[in-house]
C-alpha positions in Angstrom: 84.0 58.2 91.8 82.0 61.5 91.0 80.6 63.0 94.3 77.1 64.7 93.7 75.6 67.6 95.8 73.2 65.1 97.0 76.5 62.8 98.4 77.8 66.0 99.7 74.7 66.7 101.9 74.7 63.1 103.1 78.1 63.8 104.5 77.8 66.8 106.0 74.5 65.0 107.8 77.1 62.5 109.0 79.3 64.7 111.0 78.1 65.1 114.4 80.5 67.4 115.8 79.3 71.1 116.4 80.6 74.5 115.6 83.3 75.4 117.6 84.9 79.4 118.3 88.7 78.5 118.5 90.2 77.8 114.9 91.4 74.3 115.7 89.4 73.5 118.5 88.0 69.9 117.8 89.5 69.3 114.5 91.4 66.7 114.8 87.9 64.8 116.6 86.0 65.3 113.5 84.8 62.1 111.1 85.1 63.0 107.1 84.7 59.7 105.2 87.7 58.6 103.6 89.5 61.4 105.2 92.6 61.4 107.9 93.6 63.9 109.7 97.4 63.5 110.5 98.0 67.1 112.1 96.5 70.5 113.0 98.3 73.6 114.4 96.9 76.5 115.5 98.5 80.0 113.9 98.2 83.1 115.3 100.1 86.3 117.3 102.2 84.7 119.4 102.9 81.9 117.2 103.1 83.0 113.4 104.0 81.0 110.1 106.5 81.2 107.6 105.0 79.4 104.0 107.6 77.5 102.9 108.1 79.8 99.5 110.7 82.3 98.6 110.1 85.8 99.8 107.3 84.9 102.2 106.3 86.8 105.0 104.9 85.7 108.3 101.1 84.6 109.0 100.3 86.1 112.3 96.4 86.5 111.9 94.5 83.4 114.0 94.3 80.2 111.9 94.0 76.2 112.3 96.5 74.4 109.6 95.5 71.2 109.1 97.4 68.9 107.4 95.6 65.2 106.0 95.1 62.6 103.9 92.4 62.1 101.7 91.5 58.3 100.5 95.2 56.3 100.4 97.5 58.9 99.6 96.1 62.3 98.3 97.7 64.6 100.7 96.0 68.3 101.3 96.4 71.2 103.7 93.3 73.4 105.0 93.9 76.9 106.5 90.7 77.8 108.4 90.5 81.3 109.3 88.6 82.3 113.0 85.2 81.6 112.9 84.6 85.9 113.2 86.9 86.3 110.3 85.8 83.4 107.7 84.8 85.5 104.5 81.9 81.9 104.2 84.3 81.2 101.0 86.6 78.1 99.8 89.9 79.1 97.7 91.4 76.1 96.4 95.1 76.8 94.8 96.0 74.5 92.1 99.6 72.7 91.9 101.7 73.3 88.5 104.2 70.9 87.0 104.0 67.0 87.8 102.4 68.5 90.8 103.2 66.6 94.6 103.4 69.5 96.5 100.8 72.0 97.9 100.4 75.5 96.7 101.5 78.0 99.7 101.1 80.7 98.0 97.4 80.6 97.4 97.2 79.0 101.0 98.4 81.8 102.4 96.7 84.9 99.9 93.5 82.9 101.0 93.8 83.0 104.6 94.7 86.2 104.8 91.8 87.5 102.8 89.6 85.3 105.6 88.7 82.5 103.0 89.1 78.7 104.0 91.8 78.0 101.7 93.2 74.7 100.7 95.4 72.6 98.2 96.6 69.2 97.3 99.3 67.3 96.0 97.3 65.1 94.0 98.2 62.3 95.1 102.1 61.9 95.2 105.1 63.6 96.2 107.5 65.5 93.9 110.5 63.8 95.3 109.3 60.5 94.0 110.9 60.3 90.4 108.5 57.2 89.5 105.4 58.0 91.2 103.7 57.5 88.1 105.2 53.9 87.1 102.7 51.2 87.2 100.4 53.1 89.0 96.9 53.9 87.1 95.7 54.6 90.5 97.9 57.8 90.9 97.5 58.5 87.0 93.5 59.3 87.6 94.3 61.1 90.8 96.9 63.2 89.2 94.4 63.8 86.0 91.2 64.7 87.9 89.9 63.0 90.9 92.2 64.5 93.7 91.2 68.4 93.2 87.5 67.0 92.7 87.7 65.1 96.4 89.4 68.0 98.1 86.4 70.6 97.0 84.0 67.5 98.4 86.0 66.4 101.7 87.4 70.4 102.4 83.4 71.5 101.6 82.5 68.8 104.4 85.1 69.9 107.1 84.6 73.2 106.8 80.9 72.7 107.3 81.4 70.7 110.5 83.8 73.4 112.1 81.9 76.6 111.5 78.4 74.9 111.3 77.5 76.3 108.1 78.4 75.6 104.6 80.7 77.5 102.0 78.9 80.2 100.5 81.2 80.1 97.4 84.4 77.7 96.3 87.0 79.8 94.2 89.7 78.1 92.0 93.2 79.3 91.4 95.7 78.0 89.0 97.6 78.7 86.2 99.9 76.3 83.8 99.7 72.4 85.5 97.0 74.3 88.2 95.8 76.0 84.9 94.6 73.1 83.8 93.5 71.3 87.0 91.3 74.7 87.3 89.5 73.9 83.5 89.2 70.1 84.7 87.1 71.2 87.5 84.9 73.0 85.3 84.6 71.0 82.9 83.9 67.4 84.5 82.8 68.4 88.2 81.0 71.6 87.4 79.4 71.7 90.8 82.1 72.3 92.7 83.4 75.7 92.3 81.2 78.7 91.4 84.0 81.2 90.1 87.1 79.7 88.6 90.6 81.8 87.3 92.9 79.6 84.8 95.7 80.9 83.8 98.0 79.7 80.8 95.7 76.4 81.4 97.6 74.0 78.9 94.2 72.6 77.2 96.3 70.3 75.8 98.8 68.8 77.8 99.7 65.7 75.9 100.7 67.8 72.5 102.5 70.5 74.7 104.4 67.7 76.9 105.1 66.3 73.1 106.5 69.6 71.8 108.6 69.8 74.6 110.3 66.7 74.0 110.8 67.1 70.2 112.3 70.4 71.1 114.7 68.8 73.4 115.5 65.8 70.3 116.2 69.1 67.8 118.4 70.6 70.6 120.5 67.9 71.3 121.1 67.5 67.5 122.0 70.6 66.8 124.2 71.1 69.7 126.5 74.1 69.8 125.0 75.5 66.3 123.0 78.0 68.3 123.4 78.9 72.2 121.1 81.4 74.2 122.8 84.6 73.0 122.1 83.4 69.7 118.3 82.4 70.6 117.5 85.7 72.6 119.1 87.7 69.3 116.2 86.4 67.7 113.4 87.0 70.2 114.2 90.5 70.6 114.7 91.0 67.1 110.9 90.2 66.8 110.0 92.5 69.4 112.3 95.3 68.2 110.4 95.0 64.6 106.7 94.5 65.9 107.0 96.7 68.9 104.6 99.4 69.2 101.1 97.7 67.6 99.3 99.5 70.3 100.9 102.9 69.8 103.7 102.6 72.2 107.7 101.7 71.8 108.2 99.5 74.8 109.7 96.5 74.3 106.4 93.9 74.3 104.6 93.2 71.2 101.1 93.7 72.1 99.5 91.2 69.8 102.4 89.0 68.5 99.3 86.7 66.0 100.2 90.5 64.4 104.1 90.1 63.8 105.3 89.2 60.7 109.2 89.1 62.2 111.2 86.9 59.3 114.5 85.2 60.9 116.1 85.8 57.5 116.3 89.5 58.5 119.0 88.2 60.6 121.4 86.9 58.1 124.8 87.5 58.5 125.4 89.0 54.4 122.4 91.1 55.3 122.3 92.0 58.8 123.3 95.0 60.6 122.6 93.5 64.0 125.4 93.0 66.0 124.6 89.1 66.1 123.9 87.9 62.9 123.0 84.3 61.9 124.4 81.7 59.4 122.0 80.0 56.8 122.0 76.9 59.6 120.9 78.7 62.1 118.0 80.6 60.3 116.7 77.1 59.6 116.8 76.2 63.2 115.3 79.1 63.8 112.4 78.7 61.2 112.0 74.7 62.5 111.6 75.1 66.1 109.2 78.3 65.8 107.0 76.7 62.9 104.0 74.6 63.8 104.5 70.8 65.0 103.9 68.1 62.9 104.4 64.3 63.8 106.3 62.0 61.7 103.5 60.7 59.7 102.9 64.9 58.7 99.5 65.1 61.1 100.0 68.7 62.6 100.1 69.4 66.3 100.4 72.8 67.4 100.3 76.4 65.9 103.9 76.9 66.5 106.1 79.9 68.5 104.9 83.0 68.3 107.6 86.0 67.4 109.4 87.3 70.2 109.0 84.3 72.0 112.3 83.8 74.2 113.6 80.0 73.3 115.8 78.2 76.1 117.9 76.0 74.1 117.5 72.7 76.5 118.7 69.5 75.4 117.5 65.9 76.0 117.9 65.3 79.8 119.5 62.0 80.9 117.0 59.6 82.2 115.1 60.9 85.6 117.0 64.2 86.0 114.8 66.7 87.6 113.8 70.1 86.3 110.8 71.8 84.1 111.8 68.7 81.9 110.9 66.4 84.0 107.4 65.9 83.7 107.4 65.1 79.8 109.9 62.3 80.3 107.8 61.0 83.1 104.9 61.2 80.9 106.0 59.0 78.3 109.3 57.0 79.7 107.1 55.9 83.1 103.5 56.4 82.0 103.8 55.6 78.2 106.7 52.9 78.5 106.5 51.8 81.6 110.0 51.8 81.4 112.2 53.7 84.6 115.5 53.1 82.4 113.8 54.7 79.2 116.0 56.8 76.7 114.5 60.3 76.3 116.1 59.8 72.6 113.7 57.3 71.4 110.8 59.4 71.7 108.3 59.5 68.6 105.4 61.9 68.3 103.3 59.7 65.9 103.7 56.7 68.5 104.2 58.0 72.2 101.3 60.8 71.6 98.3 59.3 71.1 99.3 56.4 73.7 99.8 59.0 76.7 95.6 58.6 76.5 95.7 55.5 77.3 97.5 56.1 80.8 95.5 59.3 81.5 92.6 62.3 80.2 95.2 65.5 80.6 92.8 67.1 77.7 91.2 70.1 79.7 90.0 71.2 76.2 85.9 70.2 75.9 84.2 73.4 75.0 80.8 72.7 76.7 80.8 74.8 80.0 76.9 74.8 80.2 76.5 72.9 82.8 79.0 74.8 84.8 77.8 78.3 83.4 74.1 77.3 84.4 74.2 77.1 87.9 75.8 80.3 87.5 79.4 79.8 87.5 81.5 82.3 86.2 85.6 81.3 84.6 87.8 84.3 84.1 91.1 83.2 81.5 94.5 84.5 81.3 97.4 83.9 79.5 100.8 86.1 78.8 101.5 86.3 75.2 105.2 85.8 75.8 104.6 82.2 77.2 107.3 80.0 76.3 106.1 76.8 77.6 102.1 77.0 77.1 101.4 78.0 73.6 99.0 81.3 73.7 97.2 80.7 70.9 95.7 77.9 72.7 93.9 79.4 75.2 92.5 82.2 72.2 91.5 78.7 70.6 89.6 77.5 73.5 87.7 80.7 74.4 86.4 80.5 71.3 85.4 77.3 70.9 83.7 78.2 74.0 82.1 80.7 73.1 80.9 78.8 69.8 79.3 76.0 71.6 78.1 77.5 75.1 76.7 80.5 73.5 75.3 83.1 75.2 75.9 81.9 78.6 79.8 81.9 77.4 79.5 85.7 76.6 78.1 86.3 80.1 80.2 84.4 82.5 83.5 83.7 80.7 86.1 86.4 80.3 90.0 85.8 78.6 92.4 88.3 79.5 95.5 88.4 77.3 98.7 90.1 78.5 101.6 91.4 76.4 104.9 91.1 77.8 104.5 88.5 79.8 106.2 85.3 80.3 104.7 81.9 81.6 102.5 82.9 84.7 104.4 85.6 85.2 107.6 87.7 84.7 108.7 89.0 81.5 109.1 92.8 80.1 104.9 93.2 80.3 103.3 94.3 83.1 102.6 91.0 84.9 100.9 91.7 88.3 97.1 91.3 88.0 96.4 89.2 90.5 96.1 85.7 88.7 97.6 82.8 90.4 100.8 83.0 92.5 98.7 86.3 94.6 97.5 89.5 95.2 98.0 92.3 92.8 99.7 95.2 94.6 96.0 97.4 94.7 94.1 94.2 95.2 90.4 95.7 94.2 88.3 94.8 91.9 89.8 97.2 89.3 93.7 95.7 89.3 92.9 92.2 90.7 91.6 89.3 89.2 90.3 87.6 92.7 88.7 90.3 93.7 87.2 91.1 90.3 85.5 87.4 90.6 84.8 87.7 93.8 82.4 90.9 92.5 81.0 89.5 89.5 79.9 86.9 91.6 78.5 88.8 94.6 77.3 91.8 92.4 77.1 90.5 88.5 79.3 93.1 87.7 81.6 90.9 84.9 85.4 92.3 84.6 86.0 94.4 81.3 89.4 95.6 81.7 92.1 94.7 84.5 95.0 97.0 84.9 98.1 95.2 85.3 101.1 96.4 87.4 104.8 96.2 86.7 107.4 96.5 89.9 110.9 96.9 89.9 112.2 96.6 93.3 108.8 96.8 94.7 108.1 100.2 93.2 105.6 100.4 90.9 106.9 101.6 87.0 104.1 100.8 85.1 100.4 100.2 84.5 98.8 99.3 81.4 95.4 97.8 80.9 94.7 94.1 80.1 91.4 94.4 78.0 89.0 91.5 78.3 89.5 90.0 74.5 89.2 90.4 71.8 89.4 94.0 72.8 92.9 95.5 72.9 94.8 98.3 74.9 95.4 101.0 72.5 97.4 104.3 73.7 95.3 107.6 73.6 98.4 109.7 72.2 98.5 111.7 75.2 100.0 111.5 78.8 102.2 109.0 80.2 102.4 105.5 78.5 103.1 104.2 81.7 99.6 105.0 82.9 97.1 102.8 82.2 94.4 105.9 82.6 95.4 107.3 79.3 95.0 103.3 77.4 91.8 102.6 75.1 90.4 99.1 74.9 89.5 98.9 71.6 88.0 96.2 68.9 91.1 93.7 67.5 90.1 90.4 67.1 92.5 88.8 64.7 
């Protein structure tokens, strides 16, 4: 069910309990409908937190966790800051993957910039291997409703604790939260006035069924080609088409530019110290070209040069891993089948049934009612993503642009960044900020938070981010990610590891 302002004030009107100083301090008393509180702690000096994710640092500023239940089983978390250090702002991290766990990360970046920060697992746990047999209930939840419930029941808590409502709701995501973050936008448009989606997946049915054929040509070919053979040819492509924007250093800046053949490779012509056999330059040329189903309809755009390929084969039924969500797609959702063989898989039938069992299109162009009340989306995407095609998100922003108009070229920005992998990593400079945290100079100028949070404080839209690249925490480079279709192009002069001495210039392709 669709939750409207007007059901949101209703709510709040509900909740007797008043403002209270401490951060947890009658919580766990407090009456949400449809919501259960099953914990709170409170955080602070003398009693800090660890987020369960690698490299994470202690929490020692003053904070209630609260830990809950919304509806059956849509589990969230909700890190209120002090009531003298709440920034009056909701960040809401999105989950990647199959989802069923919360995202620490943006828990923790959010409390500690004093917003009320929350996530949920949409309604399932990760460990579950089935969670979506049989279960249409979880299947919506999953798709849309849970993020949409946690901005409505989070909104109402938050209002109860500090007597007064959010000021602004910020979304965070990128890949699986990617998509969650366009969802919001596009079917619940109230809830979240500034929204960042990175390598959002607008269409997760044909990327979950490129995955799988990928995994079908794999297991065919077996040992024809193995990852020394596949990473000859990725950097092959960047060797050739390296310095479109002036500079030799190992990214292709626009790889839509590239025009990298694999038969370049060819062991009777090659001089590369791999070379490939006429075979392998055809698996080569199949996995990068675009998709087609077996009845010829086309799918996809295809790989992009430079692109690193893992060669993955089929997985046996249930086994874990990146995998895993595509064969729980179609073997539980599709099938209903928790014994199905991964090797039966067929585009032209399994595709177009995956919409029966849920809407994971995030891909309907018409943000107006989103961009009227004034909400502003800021998209990213690395163009060495392996796993979300980048050419997707370019396809979306325009389409975007084509049917929102002017109100598109006001409060939507896409930020496309060379060198970088999926999220993040890669030989690009790949800290800006998106999901995942703070860039290390985390103003408006080098972070994309706090680049939203001043286009929606002082209208000021973000033209240019500069990205940072660390190597053991020291920072080696910064190059500029230009708001597109404008592109970074080197001045001639001073270091190329500065982005001060970068151009954004006209490029569209």
């Amino acid at each position: 069910m669709k939750l409207t302002a007007a059901a949101l004030t209703a709510t709040f009107a509900a909740i007797a309990a008043p403002a209270v100083a401490a951060p947890c301090d009658g919580v766990e008393a407090l009456r949400v409908p449809d919501v259960r509180i099953e914990r709170t702690t409170e955080v602070g000096p003398g009693r800090p937190l660890t987020p369960p994710f690698a490299g994470a640092s202690p929490i020692a500023i003053a904070f209630c966790r609260i830990e809950g239940v919304i509806e059956k089983e849509i589990g969230f978390e909700l890190w209120l800051p002090a009531a003298d250090a709440w920034n009056r702002r909701l960040l809401v991290g999105g989950v990647g993957g199959q989802a069923g766990a919360f995202n620490y990360r943006e828990l923790a970046r959010g409390v500690r910039r004093g917003y009320a920060s929350a996530s949920t697992d949409t309604g399932h746990k990760a460990d579950d291997r089935h969670w979506l047999l049989g279960r249409p209930d979880r299947a919506a939840n999953y798709a849309h409703r849970a993020n949409h419930l946690l901005a409505v029941k989070t909104k109402a808590i938050i209002a109860a604790v500090y007597g007064a409502a959010v000021r602004n709701a910020f979304f965070v995501g990128c890949s699986g939260g990617g998509r969650q973050a366009l969802t919001e936008v596009q079917r619940y448009p109230e809830d979240f006035d500034g929204v960042i989606a990175g390598a959002p997946g607008v269409d997760t049915p044909g990327m979950s069924a490129r995955r799988m054929w990928e995994m079908q040509q794999h297991s065919r070919w077996g040992p024809l080609m193995d990852a020394a053979d596949w990473k000859s040819v990725a950097d092959a492509a960047v060797i050739e088409c390296d310095g479109l924007d002036g500079v030799r250093d190992s990214v292709i800046d626009d790889p839509t530019l590239c025009r990298f053949d694999p038969e370049r490779l060819a062991c009777a012509k090659s001089g590369w110290e791999t070379c490939l056999s006429p075979e392998q330059i055809a698996a080569v040329r199949r996995l990068y070209a675009p998709l087609h189903d077996e009845n010829g309809r086309r799918i996809d755009d295809g790989l992009l040069p430079g692109i690193l390929v893992s060669p993955t084969p089929l997985p046996e039924p249930f086994t874990p891993g990146p995998s895993y969500l595509a064969v729980a797609l179609f073997g539980d959702g599709v099938h209903g089948d928790p014994h199905w063989d991964p090797r039966g898989f067929s585009i032209a039938r399994d595709l177009p049934a995956i919409d029966e069992v849920m809407n994971l299109h995030a891909d309907d162009p018409d943000l107006r009612p989103f961009l009227r009340r004034g909400g502003r989306l800021i998209l990213y995407h690395g163009w060495s993503d392996p796993l979300v095609a980048p050419q997707s998100t370019i396809g979306y922003y325009r389409a975007v642009r084509a049917r929102s108009g002017k109100a598109a070229a006001d409060r939507v920005r896409l930020f496309m960044a060379p060198g970088v992998d999926h999220c993040i990593g890669g030989a690009g400079p790949d800290r800006f900020g998106g999901a995942g945290g703070d860039a290390p100079i985390a103003d408006a100028d080098h972070d994309l938070l706090s680049a939203l949070e001043r286009w929606v404080d002082k209208g000021q839209a973000p033209e240019r981010i500069v990205a940072t690249r660390q190597e053991s925490d020291r920072m080696v480079r910064t190059r500029p990610l230009c708001a597109w279709p404008l592109r970074a192009r080197y001045r001639g002069q001073g270091s190329t590891d500065d982005a001060a001495n970068f151009l954004c210039e006209t490029g569209e392709t």
